[in-house]
Structures are given as C-alpha cells and as structure tokens.
N, C-alpha and C positions, 0 to 999 in steps of 0.2 A: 577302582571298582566303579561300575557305572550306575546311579543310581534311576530309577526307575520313575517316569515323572505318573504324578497322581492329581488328581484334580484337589483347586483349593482355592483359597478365599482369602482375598487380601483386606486385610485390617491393620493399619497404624503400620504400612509397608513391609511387612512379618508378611512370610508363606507361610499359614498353620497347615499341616499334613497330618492327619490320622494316623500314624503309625507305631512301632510297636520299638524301643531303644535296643540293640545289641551291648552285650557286655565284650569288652573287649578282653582275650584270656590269656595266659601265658602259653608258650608253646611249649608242650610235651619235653619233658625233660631228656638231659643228652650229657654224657659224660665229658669232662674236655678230649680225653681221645677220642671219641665217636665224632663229632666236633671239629677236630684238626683230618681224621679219616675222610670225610663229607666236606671239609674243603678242597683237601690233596686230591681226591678224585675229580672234583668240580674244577679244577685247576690243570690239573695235566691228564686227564682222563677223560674229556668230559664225552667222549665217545663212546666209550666204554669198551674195550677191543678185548673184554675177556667174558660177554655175555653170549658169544656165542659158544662158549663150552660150558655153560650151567647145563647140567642135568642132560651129556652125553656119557655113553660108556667109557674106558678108558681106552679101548683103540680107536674106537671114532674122533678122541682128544687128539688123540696123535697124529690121526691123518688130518685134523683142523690145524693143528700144532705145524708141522711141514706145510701145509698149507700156507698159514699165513704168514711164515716166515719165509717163502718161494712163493711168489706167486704168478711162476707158470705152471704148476706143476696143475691149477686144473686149466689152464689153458691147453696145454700139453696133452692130458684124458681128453678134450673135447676135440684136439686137433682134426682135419679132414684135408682131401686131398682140395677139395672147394676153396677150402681159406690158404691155403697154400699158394692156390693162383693166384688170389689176389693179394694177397703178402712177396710174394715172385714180383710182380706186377709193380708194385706202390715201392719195392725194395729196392731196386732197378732205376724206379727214376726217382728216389731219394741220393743214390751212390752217384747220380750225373750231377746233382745238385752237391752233393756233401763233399768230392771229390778237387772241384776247384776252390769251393766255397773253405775247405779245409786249408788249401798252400796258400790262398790269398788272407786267412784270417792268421798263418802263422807268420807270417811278413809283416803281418801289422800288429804282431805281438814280437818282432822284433826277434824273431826265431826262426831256424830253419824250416826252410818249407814243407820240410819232410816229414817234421815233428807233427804239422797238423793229419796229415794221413794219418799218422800213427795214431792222432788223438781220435779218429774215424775210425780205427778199428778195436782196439781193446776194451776201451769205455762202454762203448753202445751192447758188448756181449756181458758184461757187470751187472750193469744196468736189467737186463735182459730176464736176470736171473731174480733180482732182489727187487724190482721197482712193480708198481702197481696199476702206472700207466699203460693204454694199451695203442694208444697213437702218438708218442711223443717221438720225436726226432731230435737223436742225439749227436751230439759233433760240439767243436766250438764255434762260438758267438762272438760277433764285433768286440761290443760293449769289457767284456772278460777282457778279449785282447787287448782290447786298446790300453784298459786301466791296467793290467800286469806290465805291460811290455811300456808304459809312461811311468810309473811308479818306478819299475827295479831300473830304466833307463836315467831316472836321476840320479843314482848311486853308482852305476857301473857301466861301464859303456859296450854296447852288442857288439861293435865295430873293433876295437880293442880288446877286449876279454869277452872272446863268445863264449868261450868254453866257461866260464864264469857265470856268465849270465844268464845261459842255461843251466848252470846249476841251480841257481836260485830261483830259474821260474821253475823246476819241478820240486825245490823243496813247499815253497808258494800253495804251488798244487797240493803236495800231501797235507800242509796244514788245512787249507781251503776245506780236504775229505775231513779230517779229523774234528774242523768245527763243525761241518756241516753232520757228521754222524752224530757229534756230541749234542747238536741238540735235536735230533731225532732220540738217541736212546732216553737222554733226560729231558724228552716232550717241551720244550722249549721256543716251539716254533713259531710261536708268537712274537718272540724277539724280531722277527724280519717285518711284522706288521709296523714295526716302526717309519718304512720305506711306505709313505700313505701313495695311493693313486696320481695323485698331483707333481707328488715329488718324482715319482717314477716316469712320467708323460714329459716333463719337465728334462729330467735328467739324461733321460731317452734323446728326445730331441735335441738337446744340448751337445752328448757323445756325438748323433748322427755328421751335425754339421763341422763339427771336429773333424770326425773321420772323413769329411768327402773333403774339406781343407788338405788336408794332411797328403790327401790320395793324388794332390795335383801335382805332388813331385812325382808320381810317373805317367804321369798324364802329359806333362810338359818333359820329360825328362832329365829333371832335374837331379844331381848327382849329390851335390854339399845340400844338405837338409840341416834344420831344428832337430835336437830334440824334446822340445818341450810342445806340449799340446796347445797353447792357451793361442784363440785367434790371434792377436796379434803379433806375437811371435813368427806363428805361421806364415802369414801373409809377406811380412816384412823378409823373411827367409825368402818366400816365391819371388818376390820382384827385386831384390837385392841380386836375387842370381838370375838376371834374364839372359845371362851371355849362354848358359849353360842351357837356354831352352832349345830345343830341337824340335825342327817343324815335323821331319819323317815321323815324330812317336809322336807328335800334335795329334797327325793327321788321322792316323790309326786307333790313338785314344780316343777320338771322337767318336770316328763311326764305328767301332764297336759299342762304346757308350750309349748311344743313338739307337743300338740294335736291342743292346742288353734294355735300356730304357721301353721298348715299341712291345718288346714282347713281354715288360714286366704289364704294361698297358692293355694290353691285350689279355694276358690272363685274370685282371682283374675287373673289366669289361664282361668280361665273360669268362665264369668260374672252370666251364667245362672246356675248357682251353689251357689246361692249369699244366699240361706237359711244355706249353713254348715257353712261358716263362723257368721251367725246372731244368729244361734241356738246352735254355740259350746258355748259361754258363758253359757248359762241357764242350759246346757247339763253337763256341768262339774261345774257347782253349784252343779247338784244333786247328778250325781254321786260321787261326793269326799262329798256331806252332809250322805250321805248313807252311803260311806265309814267308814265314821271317828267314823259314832254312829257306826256302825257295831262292829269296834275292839275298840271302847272307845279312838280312837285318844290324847285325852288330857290324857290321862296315857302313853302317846308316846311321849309325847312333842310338842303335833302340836295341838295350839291356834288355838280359835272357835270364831267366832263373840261376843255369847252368846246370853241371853235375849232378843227379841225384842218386843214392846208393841205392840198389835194389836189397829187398829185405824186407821181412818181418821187423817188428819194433824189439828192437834191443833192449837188454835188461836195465836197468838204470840205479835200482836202489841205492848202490858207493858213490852214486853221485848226488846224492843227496847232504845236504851240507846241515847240521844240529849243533852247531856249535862258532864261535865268530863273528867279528863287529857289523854281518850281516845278516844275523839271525833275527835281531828285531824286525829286520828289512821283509824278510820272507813270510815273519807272522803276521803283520801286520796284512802287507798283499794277499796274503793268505785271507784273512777273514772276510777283507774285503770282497775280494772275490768270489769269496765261498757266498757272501750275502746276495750281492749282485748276481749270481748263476742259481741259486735258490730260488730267491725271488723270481726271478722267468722261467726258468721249470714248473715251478707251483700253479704260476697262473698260466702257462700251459698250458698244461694237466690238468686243472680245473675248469679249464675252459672246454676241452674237447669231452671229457666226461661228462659234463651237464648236456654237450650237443650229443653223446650218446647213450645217456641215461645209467650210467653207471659210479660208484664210491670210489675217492681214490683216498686213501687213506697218505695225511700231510706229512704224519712222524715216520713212514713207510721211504717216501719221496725223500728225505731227507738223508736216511738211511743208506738207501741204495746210490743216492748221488754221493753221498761221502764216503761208501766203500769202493764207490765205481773211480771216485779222482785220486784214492789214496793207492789203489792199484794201478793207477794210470801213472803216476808220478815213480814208478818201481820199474812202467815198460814203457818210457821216455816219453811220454802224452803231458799237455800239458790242461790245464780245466776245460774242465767238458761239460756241457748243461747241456739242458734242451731247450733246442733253439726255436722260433716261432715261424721263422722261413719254412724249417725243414718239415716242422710238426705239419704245417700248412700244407705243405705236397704231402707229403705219407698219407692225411685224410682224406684229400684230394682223387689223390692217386685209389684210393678204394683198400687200403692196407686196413685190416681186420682184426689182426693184433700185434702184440710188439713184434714176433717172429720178423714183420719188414725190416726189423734195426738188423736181424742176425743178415737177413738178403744183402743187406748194403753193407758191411761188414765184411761179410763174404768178396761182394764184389771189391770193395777197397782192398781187403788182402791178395787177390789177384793183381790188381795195379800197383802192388810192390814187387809184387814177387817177380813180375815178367815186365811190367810197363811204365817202369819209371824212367828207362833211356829216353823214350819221347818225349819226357818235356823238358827235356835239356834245352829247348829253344822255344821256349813259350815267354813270351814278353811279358813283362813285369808291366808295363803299361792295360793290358788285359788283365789282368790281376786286380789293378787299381780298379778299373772299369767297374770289374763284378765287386766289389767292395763297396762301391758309392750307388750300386744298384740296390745293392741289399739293405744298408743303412737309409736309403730316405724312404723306406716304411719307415723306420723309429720315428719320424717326424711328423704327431699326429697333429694336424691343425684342426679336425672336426670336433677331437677329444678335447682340445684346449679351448673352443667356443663352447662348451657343454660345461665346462670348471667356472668358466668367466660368469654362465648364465646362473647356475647354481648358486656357486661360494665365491665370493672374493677373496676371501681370505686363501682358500686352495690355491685360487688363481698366482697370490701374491708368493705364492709357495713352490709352486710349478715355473714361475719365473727365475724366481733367488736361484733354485735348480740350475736353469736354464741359462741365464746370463754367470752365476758364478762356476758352470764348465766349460763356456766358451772362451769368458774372459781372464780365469786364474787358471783352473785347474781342475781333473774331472772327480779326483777326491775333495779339493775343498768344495767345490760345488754340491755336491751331494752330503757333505755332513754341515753346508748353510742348510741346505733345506730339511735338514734333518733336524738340527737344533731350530728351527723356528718352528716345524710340526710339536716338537715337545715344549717350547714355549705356548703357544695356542693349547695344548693339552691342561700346563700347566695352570694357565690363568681358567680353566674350563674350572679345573679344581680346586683354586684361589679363589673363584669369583661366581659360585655357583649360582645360578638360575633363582630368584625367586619373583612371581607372579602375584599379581590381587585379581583373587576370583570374586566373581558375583554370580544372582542366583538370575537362572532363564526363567521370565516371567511363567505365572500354569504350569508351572514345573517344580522338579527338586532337585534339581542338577544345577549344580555351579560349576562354571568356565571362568576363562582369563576374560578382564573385562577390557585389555587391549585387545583381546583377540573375537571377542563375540560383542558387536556394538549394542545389540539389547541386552546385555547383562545386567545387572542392577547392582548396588550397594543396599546392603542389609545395616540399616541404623545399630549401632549400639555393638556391632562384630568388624572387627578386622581379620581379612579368613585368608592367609596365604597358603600357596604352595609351595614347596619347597624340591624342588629336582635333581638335586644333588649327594651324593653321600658327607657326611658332616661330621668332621676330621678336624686334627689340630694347626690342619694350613688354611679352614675358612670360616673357623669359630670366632675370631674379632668380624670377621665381615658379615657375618650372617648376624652377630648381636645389634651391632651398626645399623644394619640394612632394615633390620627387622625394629629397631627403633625410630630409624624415618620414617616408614612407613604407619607409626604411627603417628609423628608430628603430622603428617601432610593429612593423614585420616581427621584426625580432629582440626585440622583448618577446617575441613571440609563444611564442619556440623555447627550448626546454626542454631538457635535459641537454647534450651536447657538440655537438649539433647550431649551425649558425650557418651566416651568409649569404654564396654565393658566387655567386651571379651576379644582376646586376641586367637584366634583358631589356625592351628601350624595342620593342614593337610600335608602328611607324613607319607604315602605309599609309596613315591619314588624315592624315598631315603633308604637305600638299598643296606647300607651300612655306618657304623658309628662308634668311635676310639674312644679314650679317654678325657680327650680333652674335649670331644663331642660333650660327651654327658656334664659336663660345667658348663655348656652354654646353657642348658636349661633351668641350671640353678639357676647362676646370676639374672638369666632371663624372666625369673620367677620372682627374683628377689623384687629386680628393679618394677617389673610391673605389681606386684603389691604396694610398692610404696606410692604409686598409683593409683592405686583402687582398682588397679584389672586384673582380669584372669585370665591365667594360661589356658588353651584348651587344647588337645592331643586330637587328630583324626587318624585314622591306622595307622600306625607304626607297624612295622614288619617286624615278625618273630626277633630276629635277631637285635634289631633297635631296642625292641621290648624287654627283652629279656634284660640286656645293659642296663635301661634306663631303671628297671624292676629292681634291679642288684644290688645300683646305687644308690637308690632311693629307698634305706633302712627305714628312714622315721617317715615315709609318707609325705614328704614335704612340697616334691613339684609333681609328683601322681596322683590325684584322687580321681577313684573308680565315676565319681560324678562328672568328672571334666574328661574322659576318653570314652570315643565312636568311633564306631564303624564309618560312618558317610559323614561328611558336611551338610548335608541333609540333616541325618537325626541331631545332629550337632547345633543346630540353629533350634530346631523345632523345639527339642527338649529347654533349651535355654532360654526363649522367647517364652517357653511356658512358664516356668519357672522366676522370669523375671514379673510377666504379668502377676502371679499367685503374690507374690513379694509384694508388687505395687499394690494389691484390691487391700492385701493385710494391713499396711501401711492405712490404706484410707480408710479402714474399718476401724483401726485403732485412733486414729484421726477422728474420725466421725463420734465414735465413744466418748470421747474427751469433751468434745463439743457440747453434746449431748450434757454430760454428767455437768458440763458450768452453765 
C-alpha cells in the first residue's frame, strides 16, 4: 500500500504525521469448503472459461458449449470467399516449406521419409478442428526429431529393426498426445513453465548445433555414422571416416547450402521477401532431384532417398506396442517430447496472437495438440507441434485463419497420392542442407546477450542447457538445466528476501534503505520487509535473519539510546503454514526477554486469519501493535513512547518535589 506523504516536523529524528490509526480486521468469514472452492478455481481456473455462459438461455449455452469445444465452427459462420484467397495463398506456400521440411526432419528422426509427409497431413486437420490458434503451422520440428529418434536410437537400432523402431516412435507419439491432453483436461499447464526462457534459448541452441553436426554426414557423404548426439562423438565419427568423404556430394552440398543459406538472408533482410526463403526448400528438392537423375548421381556417390510408396497414411494403431521391456522406453520419449512440442506450440501461438490481438486459450492448445498426436500415432505420423518456421511463413504469407493448415494438407495429400515417384532421386545431401538451414534460427545469440545483461544467473542456466546438450546428451542437458531452474527456485523459497526500510525524509513513506540512499533510520524501531511467503522451509532462517538484524541495529546506536520495537511490514506475505505461525511465537518470545516489541504491518487476509486462530490467549497479537502502513506504525508509537517518557518525568518530578 503506498502511503501518502504529508507534511511534518522533525523532532528528536521521529516524523510526527497528524493522522488518524486504522484498525486492522479479520476478513469476512468463509467456510473451509468455500476456502478449498476459491483456491481450486484460482489454481486451475484462473481464467474462468465458464463466465461466459452466466446468465445465457439454454440454447445460447449450447451453441457457446460447441463453440468452445470447436473452435472453428465460428470461424466457419464468418467464412468469405476474401479469406479464402488468402488462406489459398499462405496454404500453398506453407505445403513448399512443410513438404521437404517434413522428409528431411523424418531422417533426422531416424524414420522413414515418408512418415514425415504423413505427419503433414493428418495432424494439422486435428488440430484444425480442436485448436484455438489461428496462425500456427503445423508439421514436425527438429528439436522433436532429433530427441525421439536419439533417445529410442540408444535402445534399438533404425538400421537393424526399423520395423521396431518405428514401432516405438508411434507408441512415443501416442503417449506424447495422451500427456499432453492430460494436462490440458486436468489444467495443469503450468508444469511446462518449468522449461524457463534461459533454459529453452540455451537448449534451443545447443539441439541447433547438434543437428547441423550430425547433418555433415551428408553433406560430406558419409555412410558409417554415430549414433549418439553428444559433439564429440560426432566429430570423431566425421574425421575417422574421411576415406568415405566424397567430393561430388561436397560439392553439391555446398552450393545448395549457400543458396538455402542467401535466400534464408534475404527473407529476413527484408520480411516482404518471405516467399524465397519458403520456396528455396522445394526449389532445390527439384532442382538437385533433376540433377542427380540427369548424370545418374548414385554412380557419383551421392545417395537418393530411393523408393517412396504412394498413398495416403496407413492405419497404424496394431502397431502400437503397450506392453514389453520397451514400454518404459516409449513413455518416457513420450513425455519428453510431448513437453518439448508443447512448449513451442504455446509460445507460438502466444506470440502470433498478441501480434493479432486475439485469446488463445493454453488448456485449449494442449488439448487439441494431444488429440492431434494421439490420432496421428493411429495413421503412422509421428509428433507434430507447431513449428516456428512454418507458423512464420503462414503470417507471412497473409494466411487469415487456420483453414491455411487444411490448404497444405490438401496439397501434401496430393504429393502422396500422385508425386511421390519423383523423389525417388532426391539426394539426401539436399535434405541435410535444408535441415541446417532451418536449425540455425534455434541459435539465438541476441536473446543470449539480453539473459547475460539481465540475470546471471539465467545466463548460467542457458549455458548448463547448452554445453550439457552438446557435450553429453540432449536429454541430460535439458533436465541439468531444469534441475538448476528449481534449485534457484528453491533457495528463492529457502532464502526469502528480507530488507531494512527507512523513512524518506518530508514524508511518510518508507523504502529499502539499500535501495533509496536518502532513506533514514528511525531510532528506537527496526522496520523490515518481508517478501516472501513464510513456510516451514524458511522459518529457521527468517528467525536468524531477523535476529541479526537486530545485533547489527543496536551496534548501530549510541549513548542511552536502544531498540524498542521490531516492525515486520507483512503485505508481500502472500501466504503462511504451520510452521510459519511458530515463528512468531518464539519471535515474540525471544524479543520479550529483551524488552522489545513485536509490531505486525498488514498481514493479508489469509496470514491474518492463521495468525488470529492461533493465537487463542492474545499472546503475539495485540490489536495495539498491528497497522495498516509503516507510517501509522511509527507515528502511533513515537506517540506513545513520548506520553510514557513525559509520565515518567512527571512522576520523577513529584518525587523530587515531595523530598
């Protein structure tokens, strides 16, 4: 609460202030279920997603009710032939981006190329139906790939048991939908905040240069590969096999590299140029498929995809595997995954809806991405999020609402149905190419001077990320960084914040007096703040802390001066346990046998109520020692102390008198 400065008169270093004491009161009573109700909403509700059916009739309910469980259906009523074009438009050159960007992320998931198409077509029409975004671009993502197809590849090998290993990346998948819906139905989506900024920038980058590592065996045309991610490995893999490098797929991975590279440069130079970067993918699919049939490339050394079956995505569900010494294998990848494709969907979706002014509801997103992969893992797709490439052209492109996913959808199921014979000779070296084009966006070096200037501590957070998924591995990497985020959490809550305020001269407002160098010290009060909630993991430290700061108060004070009131400014005490309410005893105790006094500044309802409950005989509450302000807190006391002191010398004076 800010208190209000008044004019006043300094005497004996006391601010006296004219003012009038509040009584501080209990808050209106509440039953414990009303109580446990008013938490649970505040907790997983705090949006409130059922105010907008108070006080409608009950078919207006209904069509709110399909509504908000569909939410195209009012996209759908507003449809026009207008948004159509430009959904056509932005559809079109999402399906040139999503189309190679699909067979080359399922190569680097260690899976048939085919399955990525597949994951381009059934997902993004799920999605379509149930999701709330209206610019996201769905398909899969590096990041996904890499960590599913590095994970299940340490237990099973692609090469040896594909038919295996595709099993378990679509069981992977269904688990992925099934966490990802469980914590949309049971509102839970707070759990991915765990994944802080730092960590994710950090981890980002780390994946990035993984994957454009990894990408030089076919860039170089290397045949005997690692399969482990961690750089070293890598590298040692690359130059252990130089016999195997080929100049011809050198040569060709360059300057596609070079091209995909000019036109990523170019679209981001300048934004309205946003089709050469989306169309050099597809563009150097063709050209280098044309190439290679041209001079028969694989009599050169430079590996082709090969065969692809034309078709819609086949049923998959029996090949889903629920049972066997690989099922921990698949849940685990599963969640992971499910976390990692959450997490960049969300902020996505959040990003492009604040750039278009519209709500996207978080437990909505999570919903439709977990019904969208558990369906997907049933018609051979393996996880699918929304990717930030794709989301990026769809905007770009001028796409209006989701309808773009159904355009590119469309088009992809077309390039099964009729045009999957032509990339029977599309080089895997082009593949690599567009892989390492799109991964070093992950690699933000502006975001990472922005963490350093900030937090250091983020910083050191974004790195552990970052060095421990280059150098081990891209799951321990990301749960270092994740266990040091909830270390830093922890000590936040171990080691709660407490301040010594003083009073701003001509005022009634006290501040930190590290933080406002005219603050002053008011003789005869020790006035802290307190900013933390006050629990049974930092009641030794806070009784500690709060007792040095009284040794160090009384070094301070000089001649007969000495400390009589201790004053706890309470309003950032948001909350308070059991073991909370014993630190005020003993706090009460020990400073009595001192001769000081406790004094209370707002406590919040809920503190209040606790410390009121506990406090049957009156013992560390008196209505005389709790205020509203630090303000009235001093004034009243300074009063009070003076009346005491003049009585003292009256009765002093008497004495005198009477001998």
């Amino acid at each position: 609460m800010m208190e209000e400065p008044s004019s006043s008169n300094m005497k004996s270093d006391f601010v006296e202030v004219n003012m009038e004491v509040h009584q501080v009161v209990s808050p209106p009573y509440m039953s414990t279920l009303q109580k446990l109700m008013t938490k649970l909403k505040e907790t997983f509700f705090p949006d409130d997603p059922l105010r907008q059916f108070k006080g409608q009739p009950l078919n207006r309910r209904l069509i709110l009710g399909a509504q908000y469980i569909f939410p195209i259906l009012p996209c759908l009523s507003n449809y026009n032939f207008s948004l159509f074009k430009s959904d056509l438009i932005a559809g079109l050159t999402l399906a040139s981006l999503a189309i190679p960007q699909g067979i080359s992320y399922a190569k680097l998931a260690s899976l048939p190329p085919i399955v990525g198409l597949y994951s381009s077509f059934v997902p993004p029409l799920v999605y379509v139906v149930l999701g709330s975004s209206r610019d996201i671009g769905l398909g899969p993502v590096s990041v996904t790939s890499l960590v599913l197809g590095s994970m299940l590849s340490d237990e099973v090998s692609p090469l040896t048991e594909p038919h295996l290993f595709l099993q378990l990346a679509l069981t992977s998948t269904f688990f992925a939908g099934v966490f990802q819906a469980a914590l949309g139905f049971l509102r839970l989506g707070f759990i991915i905040d765990f994944l802080s900024k730092a960590t994710l920038i950090g981890f980002m980058a780390g994946t990035g240069v993984i994957v454009s590592f990894q990408q030089l065996k076919n860039i170089l045309g290397i045949i005997h590969f690692t399969k482990q991610t961690a750089l070293v490995p890598v590298l040692r893999s690359i130059f252990h096999n130089r016999d195997e490098w080929s100049w011809q797929t050198i040569v060709m991975g360059v300057c596609f590299l070079v091209l995909l590279l000019l036109a990523r440069h170019i679209s981001m130079r300048r934004p309205r140029l946003f089709w050469v970067s989306a169309g050099a993918p597809l563009l150097s699919v063709i050209v280098s498929t044309v190439l290679v049939f041209g001079i028969k490339g694989q009599n050169h050394g430079i590996s082709v995809i090969g065969k692809l079956e034309k078709g819609i995505n086949p049923v998959s569900a029996d090949m889903l595997v629920f049972k066997g010494s690989h099922l921990g294998l698949t849940i685990k990848v599963g969640i992971i995954t499910g976390i990692l494709s959450l997490t960049e969907a969300i902020a996505v979706g959040r990003t492009f809806a604040t750039l278009k002014n519209y709500k996207l509801d978080g437990n909505k997103e999570m919903i439709a991405l977990g019904c969208m992969n558990m369906v997907g893992s049933t018609t051979s797709c393996y996880v699918t999020t929304g990717a930030f490439s794709r989301s990026a052209v769809n905007h770009n492109a001028g796409g209006k609402t989701i309808m773009s996913n159904v355009v590119m959808s469309m088009a992809v199921m077309v390039t099964l149905l009729f045009l999957m014979p032509l990339f029977h000779y599309t080089p895997n070296v082009v593949l690599g190419a567009i892989i390492i084009t799109a991964v070093i966006g992950l690699i933000d070096i502006p975001a990472a001077c922005v963490i350093w200037k900030i937090d250091k501590f983020d910083f050191v957070v974004m790195m552990v990320a970052f060095f421990g998924v280059i150098f081990y591995s891209v799951q321990i990497g990301l749960a270092m960084a994740v266990c040091l985020s909830i270390l830093r959490v922890l000590m936040q809550v171990t080691r709660p914040k407490t301040v010594l305020l003083g009073n701003i001269p001509e005022s009634n407002i006290y501040r930190d007096l590290h933080h406002y160098e005219e603050a002053t010290r008011v003789p005869g009060f020790l006035i802290l703040g307190i900013e933390a909630p006050i629990n049974f993991a930092n009641i030794t430290y806070l009784h500690d802390r709060i007792l040095r700061w009284m040794d160090e108060e009384e070094d301070t004070m000089t001649g007969n001066s000495h400390l009589r009131f201790v004053v706890l400014e309470m309003s950032a005490v948001s909350s308070i346990d059991t073991s909370g309410v014993t630190l005020f005893k003993e706090l009460k105790g020990t400073l009595k046998l001192k001769g000081i006094e406790l004094v209370m500044v707002n406590p919040l309802a809920a503190v209040f109520e606790k410390l009121k409950r506990a406090d049957a005989t009156k013992d560390f509450i008196q209505p005389d020692h709790l205020f509203l302000t630090v303000g009235e807190a001093v004034a009243s006391l300074s009063s009070a102390m003076k009346d005491q002191s003049s009585t003292r010398e009256e009765e002093e004076h008497g004495i005198v008198t009477e001998s």
